[in-house]
Backbone of each chain as ProteinMPNN parsed JSONL, in Angstrom:
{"seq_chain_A": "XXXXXXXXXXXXXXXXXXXXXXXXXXXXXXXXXXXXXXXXXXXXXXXXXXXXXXXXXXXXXXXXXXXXXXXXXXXXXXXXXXXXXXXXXXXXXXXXXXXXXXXXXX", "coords_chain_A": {"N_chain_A": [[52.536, 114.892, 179.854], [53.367, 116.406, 176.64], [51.617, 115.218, 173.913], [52.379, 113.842, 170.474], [51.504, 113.147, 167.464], [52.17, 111.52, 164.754], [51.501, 111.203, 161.147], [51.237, 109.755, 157.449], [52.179, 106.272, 159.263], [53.726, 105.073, 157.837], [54.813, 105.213, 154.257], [54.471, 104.84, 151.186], [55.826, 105.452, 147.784], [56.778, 106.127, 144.383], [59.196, 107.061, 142.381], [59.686, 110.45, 142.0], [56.608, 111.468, 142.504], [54.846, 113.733, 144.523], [54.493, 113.953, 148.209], [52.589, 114.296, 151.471], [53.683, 115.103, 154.833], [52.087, 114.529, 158.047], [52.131, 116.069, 161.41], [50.619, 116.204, 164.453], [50.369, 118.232, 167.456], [50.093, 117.753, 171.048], [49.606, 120.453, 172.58], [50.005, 123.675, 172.833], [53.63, 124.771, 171.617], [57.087, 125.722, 172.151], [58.916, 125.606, 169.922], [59.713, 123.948, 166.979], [60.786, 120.973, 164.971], [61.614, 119.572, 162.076], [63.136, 116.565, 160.957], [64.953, 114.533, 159.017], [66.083, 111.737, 159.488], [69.024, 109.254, 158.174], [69.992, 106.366, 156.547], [72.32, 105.893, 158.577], [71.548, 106.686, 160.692], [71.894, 109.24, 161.517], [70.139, 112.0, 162.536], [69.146, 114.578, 160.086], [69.092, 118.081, 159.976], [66.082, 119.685, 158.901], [64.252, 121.401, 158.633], [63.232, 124.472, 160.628], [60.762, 125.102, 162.432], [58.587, 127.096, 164.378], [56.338, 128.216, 164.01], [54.294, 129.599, 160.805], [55.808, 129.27, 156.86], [58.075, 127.708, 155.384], [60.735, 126.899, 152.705], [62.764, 124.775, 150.769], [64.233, 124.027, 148.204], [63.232, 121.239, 146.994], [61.749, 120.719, 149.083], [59.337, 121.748, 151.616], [57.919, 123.419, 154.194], [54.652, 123.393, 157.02], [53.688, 125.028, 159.612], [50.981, 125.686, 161.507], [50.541, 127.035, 164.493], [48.282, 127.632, 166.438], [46.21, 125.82, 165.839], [47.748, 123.309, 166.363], [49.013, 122.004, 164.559], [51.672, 120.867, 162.386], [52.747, 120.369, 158.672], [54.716, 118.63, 156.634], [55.822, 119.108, 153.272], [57.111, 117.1, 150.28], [58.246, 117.717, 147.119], [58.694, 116.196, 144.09], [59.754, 113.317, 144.332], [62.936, 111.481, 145.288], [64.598, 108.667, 145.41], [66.906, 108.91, 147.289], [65.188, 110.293, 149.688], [64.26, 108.604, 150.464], [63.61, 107.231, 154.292], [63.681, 108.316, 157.582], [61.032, 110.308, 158.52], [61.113, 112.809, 160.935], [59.066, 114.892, 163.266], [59.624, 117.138, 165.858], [59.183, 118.642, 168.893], [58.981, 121.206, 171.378], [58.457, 121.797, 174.485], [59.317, 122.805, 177.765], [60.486, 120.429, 177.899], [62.284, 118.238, 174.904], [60.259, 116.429, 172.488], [59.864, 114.216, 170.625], [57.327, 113.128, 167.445], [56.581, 109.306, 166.545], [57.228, 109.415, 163.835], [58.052, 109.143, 160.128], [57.726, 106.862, 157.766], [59.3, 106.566, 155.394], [59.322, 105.297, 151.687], [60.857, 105.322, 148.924], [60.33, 104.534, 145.75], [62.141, 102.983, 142.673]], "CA_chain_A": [[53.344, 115.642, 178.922], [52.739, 116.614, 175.358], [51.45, 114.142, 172.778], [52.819, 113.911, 169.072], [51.016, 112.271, 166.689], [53.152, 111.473, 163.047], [51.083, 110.322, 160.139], [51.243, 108.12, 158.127], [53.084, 105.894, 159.86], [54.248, 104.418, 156.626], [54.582, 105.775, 153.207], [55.457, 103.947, 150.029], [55.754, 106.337, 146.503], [57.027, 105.971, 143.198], [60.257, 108.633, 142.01], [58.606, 111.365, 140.922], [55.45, 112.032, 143.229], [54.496, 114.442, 145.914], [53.64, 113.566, 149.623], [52.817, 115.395, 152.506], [53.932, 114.338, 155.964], [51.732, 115.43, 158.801], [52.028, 115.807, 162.972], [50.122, 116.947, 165.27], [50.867, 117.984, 168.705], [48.592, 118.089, 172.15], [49.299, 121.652, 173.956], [51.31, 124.725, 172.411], [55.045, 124.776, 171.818], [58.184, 126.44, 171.998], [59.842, 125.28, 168.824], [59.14, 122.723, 166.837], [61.524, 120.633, 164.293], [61.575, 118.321, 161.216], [64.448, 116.1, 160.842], [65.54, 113.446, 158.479], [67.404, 110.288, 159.603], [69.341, 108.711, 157.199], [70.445, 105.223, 157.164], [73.342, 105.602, 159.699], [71.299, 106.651, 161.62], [72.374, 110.521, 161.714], [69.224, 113.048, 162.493], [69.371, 115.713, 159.513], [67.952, 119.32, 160.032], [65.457, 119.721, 157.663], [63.356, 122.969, 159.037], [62.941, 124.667, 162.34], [59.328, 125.738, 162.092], [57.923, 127.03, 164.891], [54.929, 129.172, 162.725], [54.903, 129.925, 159.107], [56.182, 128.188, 155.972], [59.395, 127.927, 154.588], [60.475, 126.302, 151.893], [63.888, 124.174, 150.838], [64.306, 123.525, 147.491], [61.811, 120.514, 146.455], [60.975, 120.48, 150.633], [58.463, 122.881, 152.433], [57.165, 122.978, 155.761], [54.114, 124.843, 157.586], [53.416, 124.907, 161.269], [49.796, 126.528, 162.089], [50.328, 127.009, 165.873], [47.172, 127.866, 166.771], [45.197, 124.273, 164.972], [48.286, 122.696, 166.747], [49.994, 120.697, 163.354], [52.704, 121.12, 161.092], [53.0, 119.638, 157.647], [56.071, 118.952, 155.568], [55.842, 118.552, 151.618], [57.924, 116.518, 149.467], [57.867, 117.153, 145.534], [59.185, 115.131, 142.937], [60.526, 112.891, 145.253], [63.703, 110.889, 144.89], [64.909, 107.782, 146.311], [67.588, 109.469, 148.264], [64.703, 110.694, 150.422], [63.672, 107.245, 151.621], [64.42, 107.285, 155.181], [62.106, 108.515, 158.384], [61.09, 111.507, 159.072], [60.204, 112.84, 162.611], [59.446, 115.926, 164.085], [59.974, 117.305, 167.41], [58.54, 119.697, 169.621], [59.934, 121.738, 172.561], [57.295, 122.619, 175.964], [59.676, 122.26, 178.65], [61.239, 119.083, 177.19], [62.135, 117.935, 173.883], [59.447, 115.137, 172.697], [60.065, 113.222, 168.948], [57.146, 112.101, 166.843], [56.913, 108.1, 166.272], [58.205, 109.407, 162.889], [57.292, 108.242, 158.996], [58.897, 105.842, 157.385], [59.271, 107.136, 153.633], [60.047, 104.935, 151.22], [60.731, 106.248, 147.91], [60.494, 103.445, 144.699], [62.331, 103.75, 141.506]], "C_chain_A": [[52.68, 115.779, 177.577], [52.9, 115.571, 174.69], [52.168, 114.717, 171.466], [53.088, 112.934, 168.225], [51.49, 112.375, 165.135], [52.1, 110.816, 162.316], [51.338, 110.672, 158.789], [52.278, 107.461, 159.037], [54.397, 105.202, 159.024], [53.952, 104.661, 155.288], [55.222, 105.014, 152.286], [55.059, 104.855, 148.662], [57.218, 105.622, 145.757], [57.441, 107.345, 142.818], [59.036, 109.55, 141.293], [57.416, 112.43, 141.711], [55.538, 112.873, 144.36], [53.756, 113.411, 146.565], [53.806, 114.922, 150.608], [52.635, 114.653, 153.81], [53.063, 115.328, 157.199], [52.231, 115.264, 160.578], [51.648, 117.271, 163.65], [50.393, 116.85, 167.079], [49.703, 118.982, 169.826], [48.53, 119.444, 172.157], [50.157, 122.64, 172.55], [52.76, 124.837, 172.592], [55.634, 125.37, 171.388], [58.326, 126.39, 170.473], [58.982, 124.142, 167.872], [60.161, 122.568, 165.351], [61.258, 119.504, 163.422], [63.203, 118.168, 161.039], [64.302, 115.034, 159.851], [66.125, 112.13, 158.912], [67.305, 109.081, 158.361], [69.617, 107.395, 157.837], [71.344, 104.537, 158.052], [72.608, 105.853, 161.032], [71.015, 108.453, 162.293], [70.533, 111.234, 161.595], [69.775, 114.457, 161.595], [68.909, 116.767, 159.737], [67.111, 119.442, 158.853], [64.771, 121.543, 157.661], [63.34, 123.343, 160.665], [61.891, 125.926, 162.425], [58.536, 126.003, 163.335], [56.327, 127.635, 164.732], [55.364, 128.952, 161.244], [54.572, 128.79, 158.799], [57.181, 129.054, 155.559], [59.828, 127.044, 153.444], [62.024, 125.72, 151.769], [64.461, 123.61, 149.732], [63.617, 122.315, 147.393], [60.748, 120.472, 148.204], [60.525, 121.587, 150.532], [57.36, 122.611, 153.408], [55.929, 124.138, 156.396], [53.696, 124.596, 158.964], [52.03, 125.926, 161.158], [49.623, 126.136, 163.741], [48.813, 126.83, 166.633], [46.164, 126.475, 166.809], [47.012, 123.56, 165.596], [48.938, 121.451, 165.567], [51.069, 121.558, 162.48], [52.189, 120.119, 160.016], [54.306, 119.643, 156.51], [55.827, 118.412, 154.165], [56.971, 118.246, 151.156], [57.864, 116.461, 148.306], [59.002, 116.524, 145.21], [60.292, 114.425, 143.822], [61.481, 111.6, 144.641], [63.886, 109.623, 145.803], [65.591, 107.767, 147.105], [66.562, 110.093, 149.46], [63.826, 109.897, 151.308], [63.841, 107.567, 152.908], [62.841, 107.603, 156.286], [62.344, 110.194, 158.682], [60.57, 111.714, 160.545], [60.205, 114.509, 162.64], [59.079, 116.207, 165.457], [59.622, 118.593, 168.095], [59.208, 120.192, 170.767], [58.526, 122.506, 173.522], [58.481, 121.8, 177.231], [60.327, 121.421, 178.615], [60.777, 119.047, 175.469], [61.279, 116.94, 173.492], [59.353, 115.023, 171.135], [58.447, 112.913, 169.097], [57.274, 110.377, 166.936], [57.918, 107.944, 164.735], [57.132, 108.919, 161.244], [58.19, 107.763, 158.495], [58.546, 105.878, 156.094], [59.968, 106.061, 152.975], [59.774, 104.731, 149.361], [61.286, 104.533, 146.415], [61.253, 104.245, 143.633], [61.614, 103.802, 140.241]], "O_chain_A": [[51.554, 115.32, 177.386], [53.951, 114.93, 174.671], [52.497, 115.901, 171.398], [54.054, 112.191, 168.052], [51.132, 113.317, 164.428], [51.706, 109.77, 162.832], [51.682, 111.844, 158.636], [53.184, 108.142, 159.518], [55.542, 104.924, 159.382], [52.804, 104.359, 154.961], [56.351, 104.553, 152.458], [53.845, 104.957, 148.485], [58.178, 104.986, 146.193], [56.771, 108.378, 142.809], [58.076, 109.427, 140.531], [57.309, 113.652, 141.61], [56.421, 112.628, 145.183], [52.97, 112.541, 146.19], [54.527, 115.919, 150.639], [51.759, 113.81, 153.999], [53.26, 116.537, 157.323], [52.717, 114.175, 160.883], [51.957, 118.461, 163.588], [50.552, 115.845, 167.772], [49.014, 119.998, 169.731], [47.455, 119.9, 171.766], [50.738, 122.182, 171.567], [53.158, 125.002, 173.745], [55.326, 125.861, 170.302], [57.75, 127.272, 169.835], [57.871, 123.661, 168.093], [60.393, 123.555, 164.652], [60.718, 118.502, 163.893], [64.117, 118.992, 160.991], [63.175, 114.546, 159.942], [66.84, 111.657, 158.028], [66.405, 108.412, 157.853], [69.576, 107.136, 159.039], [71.395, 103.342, 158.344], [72.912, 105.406, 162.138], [70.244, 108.802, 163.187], [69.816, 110.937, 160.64], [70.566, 115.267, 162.08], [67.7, 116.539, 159.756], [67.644, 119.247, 157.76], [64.882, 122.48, 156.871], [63.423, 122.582, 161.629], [62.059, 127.145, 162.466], [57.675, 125.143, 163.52], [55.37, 127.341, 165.448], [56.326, 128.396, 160.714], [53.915, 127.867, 159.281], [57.309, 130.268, 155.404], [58.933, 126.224, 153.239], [62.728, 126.144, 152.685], [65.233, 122.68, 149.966], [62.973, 122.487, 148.428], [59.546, 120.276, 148.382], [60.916, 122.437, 149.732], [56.354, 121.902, 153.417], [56.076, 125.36, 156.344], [53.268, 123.451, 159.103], [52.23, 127.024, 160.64], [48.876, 125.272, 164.199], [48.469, 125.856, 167.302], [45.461, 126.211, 167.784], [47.521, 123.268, 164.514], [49.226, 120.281, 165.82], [51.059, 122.726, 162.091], [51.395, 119.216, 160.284], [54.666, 120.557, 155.767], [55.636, 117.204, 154.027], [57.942, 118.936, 151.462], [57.482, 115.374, 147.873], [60.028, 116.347, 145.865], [61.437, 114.843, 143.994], [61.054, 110.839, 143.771], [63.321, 109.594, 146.897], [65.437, 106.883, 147.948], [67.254, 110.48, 150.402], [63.093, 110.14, 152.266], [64.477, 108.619, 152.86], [61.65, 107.362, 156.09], [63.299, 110.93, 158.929], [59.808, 110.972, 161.166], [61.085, 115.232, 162.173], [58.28, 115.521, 166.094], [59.956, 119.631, 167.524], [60.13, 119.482, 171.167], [57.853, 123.492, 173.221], [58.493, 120.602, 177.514], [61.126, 121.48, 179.55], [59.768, 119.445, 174.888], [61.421, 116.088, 174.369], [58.696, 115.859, 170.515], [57.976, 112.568, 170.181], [58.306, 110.083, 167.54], [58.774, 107.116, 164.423], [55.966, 108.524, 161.213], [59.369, 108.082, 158.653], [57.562, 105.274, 155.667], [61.071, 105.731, 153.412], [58.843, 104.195, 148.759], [62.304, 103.842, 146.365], [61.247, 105.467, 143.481], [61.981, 104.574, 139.354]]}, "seq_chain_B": "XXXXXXXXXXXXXXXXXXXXXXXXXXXXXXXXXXXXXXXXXXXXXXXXXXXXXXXXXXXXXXXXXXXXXXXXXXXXXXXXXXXXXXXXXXXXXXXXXXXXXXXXXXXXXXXX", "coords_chain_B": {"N_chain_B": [[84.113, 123.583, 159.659], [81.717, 124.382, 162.103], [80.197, 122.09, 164.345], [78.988, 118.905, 166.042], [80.485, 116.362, 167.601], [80.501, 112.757, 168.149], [81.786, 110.092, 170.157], [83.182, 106.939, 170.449], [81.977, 105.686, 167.155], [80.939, 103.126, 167.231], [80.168, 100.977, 170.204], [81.01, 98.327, 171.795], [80.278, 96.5, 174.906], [80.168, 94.719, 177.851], [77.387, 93.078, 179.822], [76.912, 94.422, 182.48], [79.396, 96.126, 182.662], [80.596, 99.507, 183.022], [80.317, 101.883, 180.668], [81.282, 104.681, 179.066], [80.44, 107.319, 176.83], [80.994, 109.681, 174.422], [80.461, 113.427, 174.164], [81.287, 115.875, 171.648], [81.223, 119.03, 170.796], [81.832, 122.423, 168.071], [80.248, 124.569, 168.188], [79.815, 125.943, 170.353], [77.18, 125.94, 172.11], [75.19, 126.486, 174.67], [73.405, 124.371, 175.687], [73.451, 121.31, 175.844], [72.342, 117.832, 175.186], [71.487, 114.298, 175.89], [70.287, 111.687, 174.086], [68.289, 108.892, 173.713], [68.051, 106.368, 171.45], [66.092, 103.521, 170.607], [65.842, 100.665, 168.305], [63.504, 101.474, 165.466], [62.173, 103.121, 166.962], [61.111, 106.135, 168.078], [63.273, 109.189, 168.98], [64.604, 109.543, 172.974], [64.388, 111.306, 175.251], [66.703, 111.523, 177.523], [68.192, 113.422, 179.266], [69.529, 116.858, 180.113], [72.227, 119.504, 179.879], [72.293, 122.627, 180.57], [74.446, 124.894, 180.11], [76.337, 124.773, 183.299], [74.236, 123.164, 184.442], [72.661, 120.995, 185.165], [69.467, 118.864, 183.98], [67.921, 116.392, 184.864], [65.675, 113.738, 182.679], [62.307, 112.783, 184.757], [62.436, 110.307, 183.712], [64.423, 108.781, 183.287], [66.41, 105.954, 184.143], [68.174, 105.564, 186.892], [70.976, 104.528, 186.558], [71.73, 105.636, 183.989], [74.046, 108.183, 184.045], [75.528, 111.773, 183.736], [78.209, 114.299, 182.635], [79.395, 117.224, 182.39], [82.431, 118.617, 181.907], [83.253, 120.938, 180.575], [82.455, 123.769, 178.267], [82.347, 122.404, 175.951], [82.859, 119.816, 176.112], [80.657, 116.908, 176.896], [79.361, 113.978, 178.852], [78.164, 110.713, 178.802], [77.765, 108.394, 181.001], [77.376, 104.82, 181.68], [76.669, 103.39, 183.963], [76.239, 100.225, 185.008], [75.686, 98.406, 182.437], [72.726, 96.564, 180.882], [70.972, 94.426, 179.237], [68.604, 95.692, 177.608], [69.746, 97.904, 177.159], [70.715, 98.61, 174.746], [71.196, 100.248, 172.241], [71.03, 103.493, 169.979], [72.816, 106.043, 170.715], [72.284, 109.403, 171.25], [73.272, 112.821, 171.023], [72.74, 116.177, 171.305], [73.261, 119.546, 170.278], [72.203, 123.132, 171.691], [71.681, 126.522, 170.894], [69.853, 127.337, 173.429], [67.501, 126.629, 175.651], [65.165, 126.521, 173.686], [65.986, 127.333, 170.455], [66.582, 125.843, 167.834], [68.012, 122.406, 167.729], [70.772, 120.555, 167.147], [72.617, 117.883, 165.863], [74.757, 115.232, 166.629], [76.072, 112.29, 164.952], [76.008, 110.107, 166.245], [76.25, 106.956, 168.714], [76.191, 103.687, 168.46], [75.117, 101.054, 170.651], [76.163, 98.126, 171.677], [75.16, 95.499, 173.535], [76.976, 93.17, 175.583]], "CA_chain_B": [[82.638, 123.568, 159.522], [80.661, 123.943, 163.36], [79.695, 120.212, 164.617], [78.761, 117.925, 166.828], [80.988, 115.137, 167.131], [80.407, 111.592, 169.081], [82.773, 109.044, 169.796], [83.453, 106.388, 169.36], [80.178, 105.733, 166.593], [80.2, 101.598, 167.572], [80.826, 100.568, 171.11], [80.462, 97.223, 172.034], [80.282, 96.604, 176.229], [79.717, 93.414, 178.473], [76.579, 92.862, 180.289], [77.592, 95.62, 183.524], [80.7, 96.714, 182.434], [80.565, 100.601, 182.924], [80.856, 102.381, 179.841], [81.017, 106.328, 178.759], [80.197, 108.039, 175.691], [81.425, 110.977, 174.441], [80.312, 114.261, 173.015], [81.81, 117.161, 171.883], [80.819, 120.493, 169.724], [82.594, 123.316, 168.237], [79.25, 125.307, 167.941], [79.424, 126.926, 171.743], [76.268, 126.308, 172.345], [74.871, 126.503, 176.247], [72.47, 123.418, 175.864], [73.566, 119.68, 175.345], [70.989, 116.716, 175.367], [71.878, 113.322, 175.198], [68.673, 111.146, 173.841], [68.123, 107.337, 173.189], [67.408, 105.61, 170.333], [65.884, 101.963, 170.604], [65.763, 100.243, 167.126], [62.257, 101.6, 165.366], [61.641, 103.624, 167.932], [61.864, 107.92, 168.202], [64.452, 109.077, 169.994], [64.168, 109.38, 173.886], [65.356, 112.526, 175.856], [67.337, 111.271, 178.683], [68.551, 114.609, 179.946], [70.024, 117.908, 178.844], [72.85, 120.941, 180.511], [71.941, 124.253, 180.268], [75.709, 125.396, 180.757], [76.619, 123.438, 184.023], [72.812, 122.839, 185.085], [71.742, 119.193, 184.626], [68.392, 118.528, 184.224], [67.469, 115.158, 184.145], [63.972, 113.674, 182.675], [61.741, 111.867, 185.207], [61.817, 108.795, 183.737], [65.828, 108.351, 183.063], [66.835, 105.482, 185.087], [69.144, 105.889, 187.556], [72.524, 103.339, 185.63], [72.718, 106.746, 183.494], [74.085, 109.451, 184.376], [76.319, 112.73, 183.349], [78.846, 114.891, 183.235], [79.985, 118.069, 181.468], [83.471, 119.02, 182.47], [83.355, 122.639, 179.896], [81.418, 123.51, 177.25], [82.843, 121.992, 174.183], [82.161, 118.35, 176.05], [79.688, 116.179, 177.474], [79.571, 112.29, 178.873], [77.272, 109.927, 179.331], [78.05, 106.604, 181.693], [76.389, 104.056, 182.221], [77.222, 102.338, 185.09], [75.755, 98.641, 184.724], [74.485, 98.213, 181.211], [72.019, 95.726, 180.669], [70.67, 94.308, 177.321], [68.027, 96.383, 177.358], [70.28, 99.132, 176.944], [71.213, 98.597, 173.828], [70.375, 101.612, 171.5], [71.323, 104.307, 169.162], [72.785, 107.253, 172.041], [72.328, 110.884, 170.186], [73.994, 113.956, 171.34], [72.631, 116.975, 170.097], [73.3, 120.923, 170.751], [71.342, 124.418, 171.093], [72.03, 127.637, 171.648], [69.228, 127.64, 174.206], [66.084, 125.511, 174.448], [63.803, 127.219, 172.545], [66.089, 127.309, 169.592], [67.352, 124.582, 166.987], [68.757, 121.383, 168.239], [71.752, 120.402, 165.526], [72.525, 116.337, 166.361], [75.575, 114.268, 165.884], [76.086, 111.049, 163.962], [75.285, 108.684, 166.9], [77.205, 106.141, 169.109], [75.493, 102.443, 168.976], [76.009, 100.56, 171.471], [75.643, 97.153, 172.131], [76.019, 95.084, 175.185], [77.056, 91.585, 174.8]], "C_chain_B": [[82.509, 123.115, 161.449], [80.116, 122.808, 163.472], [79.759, 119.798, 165.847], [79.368, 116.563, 166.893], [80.718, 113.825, 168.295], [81.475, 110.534, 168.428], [82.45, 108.445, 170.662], [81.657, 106.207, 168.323], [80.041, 103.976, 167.025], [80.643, 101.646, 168.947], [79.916, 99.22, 171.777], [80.878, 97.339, 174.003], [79.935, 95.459, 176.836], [78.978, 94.074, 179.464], [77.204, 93.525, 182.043], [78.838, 95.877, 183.926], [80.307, 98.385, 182.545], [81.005, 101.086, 181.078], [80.752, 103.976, 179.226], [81.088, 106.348, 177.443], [80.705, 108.843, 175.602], [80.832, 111.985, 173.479], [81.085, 115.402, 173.269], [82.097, 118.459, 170.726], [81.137, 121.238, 169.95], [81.81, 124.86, 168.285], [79.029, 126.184, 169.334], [78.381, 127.079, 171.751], [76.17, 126.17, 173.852], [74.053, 125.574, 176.263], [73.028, 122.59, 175.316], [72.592, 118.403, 175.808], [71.617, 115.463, 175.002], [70.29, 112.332, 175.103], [69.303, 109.407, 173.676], [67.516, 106.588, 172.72], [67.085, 104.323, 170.0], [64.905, 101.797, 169.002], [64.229, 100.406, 166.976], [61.465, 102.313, 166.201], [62.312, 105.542, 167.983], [62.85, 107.827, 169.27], [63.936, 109.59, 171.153], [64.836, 110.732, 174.38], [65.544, 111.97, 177.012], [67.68, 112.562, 179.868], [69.621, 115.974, 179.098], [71.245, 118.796, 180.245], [72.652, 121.699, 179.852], [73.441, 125.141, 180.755], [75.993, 124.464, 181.877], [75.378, 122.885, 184.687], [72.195, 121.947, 184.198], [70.414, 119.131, 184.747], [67.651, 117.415, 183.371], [65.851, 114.923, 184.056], [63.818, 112.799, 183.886], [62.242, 110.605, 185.164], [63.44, 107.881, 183.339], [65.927, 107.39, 183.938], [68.144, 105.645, 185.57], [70.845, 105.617, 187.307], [72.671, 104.525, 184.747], [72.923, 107.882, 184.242], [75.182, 110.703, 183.673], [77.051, 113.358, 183.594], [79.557, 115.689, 182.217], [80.598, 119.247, 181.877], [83.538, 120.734, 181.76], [82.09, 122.815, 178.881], [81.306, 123.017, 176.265], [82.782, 120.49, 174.767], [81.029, 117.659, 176.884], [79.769, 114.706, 177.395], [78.4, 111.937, 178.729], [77.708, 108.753, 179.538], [77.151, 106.317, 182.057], [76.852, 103.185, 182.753], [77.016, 100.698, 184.919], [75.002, 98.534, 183.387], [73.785, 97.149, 181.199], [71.913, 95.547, 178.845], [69.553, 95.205, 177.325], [68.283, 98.292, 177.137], [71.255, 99.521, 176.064], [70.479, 99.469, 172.719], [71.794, 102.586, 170.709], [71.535, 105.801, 170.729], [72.964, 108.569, 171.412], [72.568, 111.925, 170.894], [73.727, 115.342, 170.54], [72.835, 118.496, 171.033], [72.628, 121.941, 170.535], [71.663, 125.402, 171.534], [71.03, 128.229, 173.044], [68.081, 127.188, 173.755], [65.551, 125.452, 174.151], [64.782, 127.152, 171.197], [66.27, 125.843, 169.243], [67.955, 123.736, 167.777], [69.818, 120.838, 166.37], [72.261, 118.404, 166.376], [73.976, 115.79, 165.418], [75.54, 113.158, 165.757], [75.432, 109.862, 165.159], [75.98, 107.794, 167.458], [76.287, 104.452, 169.122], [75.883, 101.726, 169.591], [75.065, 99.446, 171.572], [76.543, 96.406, 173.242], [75.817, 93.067, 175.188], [76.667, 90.379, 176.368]], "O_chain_B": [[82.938, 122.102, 162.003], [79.425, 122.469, 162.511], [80.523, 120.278, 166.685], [78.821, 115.642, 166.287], [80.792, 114.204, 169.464], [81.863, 110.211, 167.305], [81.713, 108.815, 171.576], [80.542, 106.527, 168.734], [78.878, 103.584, 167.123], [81.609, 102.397, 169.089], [78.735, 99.113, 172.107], [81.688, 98.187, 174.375], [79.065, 94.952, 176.128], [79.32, 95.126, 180.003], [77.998, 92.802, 182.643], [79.324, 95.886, 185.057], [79.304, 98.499, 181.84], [81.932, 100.567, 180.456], [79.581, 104.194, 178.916], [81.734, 105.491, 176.839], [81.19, 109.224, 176.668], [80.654, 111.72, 172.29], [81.478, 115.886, 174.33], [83.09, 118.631, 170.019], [81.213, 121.625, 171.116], [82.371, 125.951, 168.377], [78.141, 127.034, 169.383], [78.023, 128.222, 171.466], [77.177, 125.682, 174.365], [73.497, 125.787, 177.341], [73.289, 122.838, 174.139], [72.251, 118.286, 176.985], [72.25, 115.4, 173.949], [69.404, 112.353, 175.958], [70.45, 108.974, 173.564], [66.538, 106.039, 173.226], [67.738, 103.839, 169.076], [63.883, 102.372, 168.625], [63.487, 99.868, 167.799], [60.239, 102.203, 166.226], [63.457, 105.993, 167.939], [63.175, 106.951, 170.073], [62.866, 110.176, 170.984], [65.842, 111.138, 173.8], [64.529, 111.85, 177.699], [67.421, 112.529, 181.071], [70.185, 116.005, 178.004], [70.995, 118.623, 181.438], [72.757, 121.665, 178.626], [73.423, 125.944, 181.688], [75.929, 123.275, 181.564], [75.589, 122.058, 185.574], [71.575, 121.982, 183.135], [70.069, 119.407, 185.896], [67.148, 117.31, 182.253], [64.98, 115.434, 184.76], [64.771, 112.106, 184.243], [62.479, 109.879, 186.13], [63.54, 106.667, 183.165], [65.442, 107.831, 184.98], [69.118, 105.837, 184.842], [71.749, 106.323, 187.755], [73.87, 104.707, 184.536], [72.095, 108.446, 184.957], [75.777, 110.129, 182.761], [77.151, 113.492, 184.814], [80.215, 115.161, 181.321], [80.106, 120.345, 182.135], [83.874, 121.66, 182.498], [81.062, 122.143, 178.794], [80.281, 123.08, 175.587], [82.631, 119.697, 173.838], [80.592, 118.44, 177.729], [80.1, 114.106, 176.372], [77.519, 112.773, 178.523], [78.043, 108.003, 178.621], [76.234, 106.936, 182.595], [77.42, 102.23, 182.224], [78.04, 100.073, 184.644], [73.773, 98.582, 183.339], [74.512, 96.338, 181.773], [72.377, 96.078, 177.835], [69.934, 95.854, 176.35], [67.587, 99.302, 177.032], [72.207, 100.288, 176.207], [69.294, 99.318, 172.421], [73.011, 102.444, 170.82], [70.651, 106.282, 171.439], [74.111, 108.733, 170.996], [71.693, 111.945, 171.76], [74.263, 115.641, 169.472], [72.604, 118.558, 172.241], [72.243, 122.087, 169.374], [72.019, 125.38, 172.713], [71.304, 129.28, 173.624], [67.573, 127.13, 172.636], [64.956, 124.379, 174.049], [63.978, 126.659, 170.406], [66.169, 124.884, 170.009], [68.559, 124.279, 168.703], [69.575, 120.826, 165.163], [72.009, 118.132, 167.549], [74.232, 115.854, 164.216], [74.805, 112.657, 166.608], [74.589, 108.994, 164.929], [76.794, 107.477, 166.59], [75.688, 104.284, 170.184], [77.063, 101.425, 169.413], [73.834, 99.471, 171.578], [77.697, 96.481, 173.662], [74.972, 92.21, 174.928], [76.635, 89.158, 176.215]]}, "name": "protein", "num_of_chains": 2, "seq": "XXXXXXXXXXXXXXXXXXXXXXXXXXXXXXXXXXXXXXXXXXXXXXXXXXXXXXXXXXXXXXXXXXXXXXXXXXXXXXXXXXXXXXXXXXXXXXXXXXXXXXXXXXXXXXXXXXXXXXXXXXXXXXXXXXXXXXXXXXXXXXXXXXXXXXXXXXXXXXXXXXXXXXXXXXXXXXXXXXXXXXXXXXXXXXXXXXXXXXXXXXXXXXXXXXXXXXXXXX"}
C-alpha cells in the first residue's frame, strides 16, 4: 500500500514563529487531507488539498502532485496550535501520516 | 450546523463483553469509515460503507465488525474485546471517497 512519511516528527517553537510541516507520500493520490487533533482528541479539517495552495488565515497548504509532497505553513504561531498534525491520503483506502507533534511555547 | 456525532464519547467494557459504538451524521453523505486510534499512534482505517456496501480493510480483525441500518447511522461491535483493543474509535463521513472526510469527536474505549 501507499507510504506516508510526516516530518518532523516533533516540533518545539516559541509564540510568534513560522514552521512548515511536511509529508510525503509513495504513489499518486486521490485526495489528500491535513487535519488538526486537538487535545480531546477530535480530528479538525484544516485543508483538503489535493493540488495547489490555499491558504487559511495565518495557515497555508501546497500539495505538488507530481514531486509527490504536500506542505502546510504555520505563521505567527500561537499556543492554541500545539497539538498534532497529520495528513491523509486517499488511493483506494484512506492512509494517516505518523503525524507532528507541534508544540507551541509561550 | 451538519455533523458527525458519536456516542457515547467514554465507554468503559470488561475484558469480552460485546460492546457497540455508535455513529450518526446529519451531512447525508454516502461514505462512513470507522478508524482506530491507539494512544500516539495515527489513526487506523478499519473499514468504510459506500451506501450499504461494506468494505472491510485486509487487516481488520475479525472481533470487529459492522452495521449500517440507513444512512444517517453506523455501528461498530466488537464482539470479544481484549486489552489490546483499547483505543480512540473515529467515525468520519464523505460525500464519496475521493472527497473530504469530516470526523467526529471520538468514542474511547477502554476495556477493564
Amino acid at each position: 500500500g501507499i507510504q506516508v512519511e510526516q516530518s518532523p516528527p516533533d516540533l518545539i517553537l516559541q509564540e510568534g514563529a513560522n514552521s512548515t510541516l511536511r509529508c510525503n507520500f509513495s504513489d499518486s493520490v486521490n485526495n489528500l487531507q491535513w487535519f488538526h487533533q486537538n487535545p480531546w482528541g477530535q480530528l479538525i479539517n484544516l485543508f483538503y488539498i489535493p493540488s495547489g495552495t490555499k491558504q487559511n488565515g495565518r495557515l497555508s497548504a501546497t500539495t505538488v502532485a507530481t514531486e509527490r509532497y504536500s506542505l502546510l505553513y504555520i505563521s505567527s504561531s500561537q499556543t492554541t496550535d500545539s497539538g498534532v498534525y497529520f495528513c491523509a491520503v486517499e488511493r483506494g483506502k484512506s492512509t494517516f501520516g505518523d503525524g507532528t507533534t507541534l508544540t507551541v511555547k509561550p | 450546523d451538519a455533523m458527525v456525532i458519536q456516542n457515547p464519547r467514554y465507554q468503559v467494557t470488561q475484558f469480552g463483553k460485546p460492546v457497540t459504538l455508535s455513529c450518526s451524521q446529519t451531512l447525508n453523505h454516502n461514505v462512513m469509515y470507522w478508524y482506530q486510534q491507539k494512544s500516539s499512534q495515527a489513526p487506523k482505517l478499519l473499514f468504510h460503507y459506500y451506501d450499504k456496501d461494506f468494505n472491510n480493510e485486509a487487516d481488520t480483525p475479525d472481533n470487529f465488525q459492522s452495521r449500517r441500518p440507513n444512512t444517517s447511522f453506523c455501528f461498530l461491535d466488537i464482539r470479544s474485546p481484549g486489552l489490546g483493543d483499547a483505543a480512540m474509535y473515529l467515525c468520519a463521513t464523505s460525500r464519496d471517497v475521493v472527497f473530504e472526510q469530516f470526523f467526529g469527536p471520538g468514542t474511547r474505549l477502554t476495556v477493564l
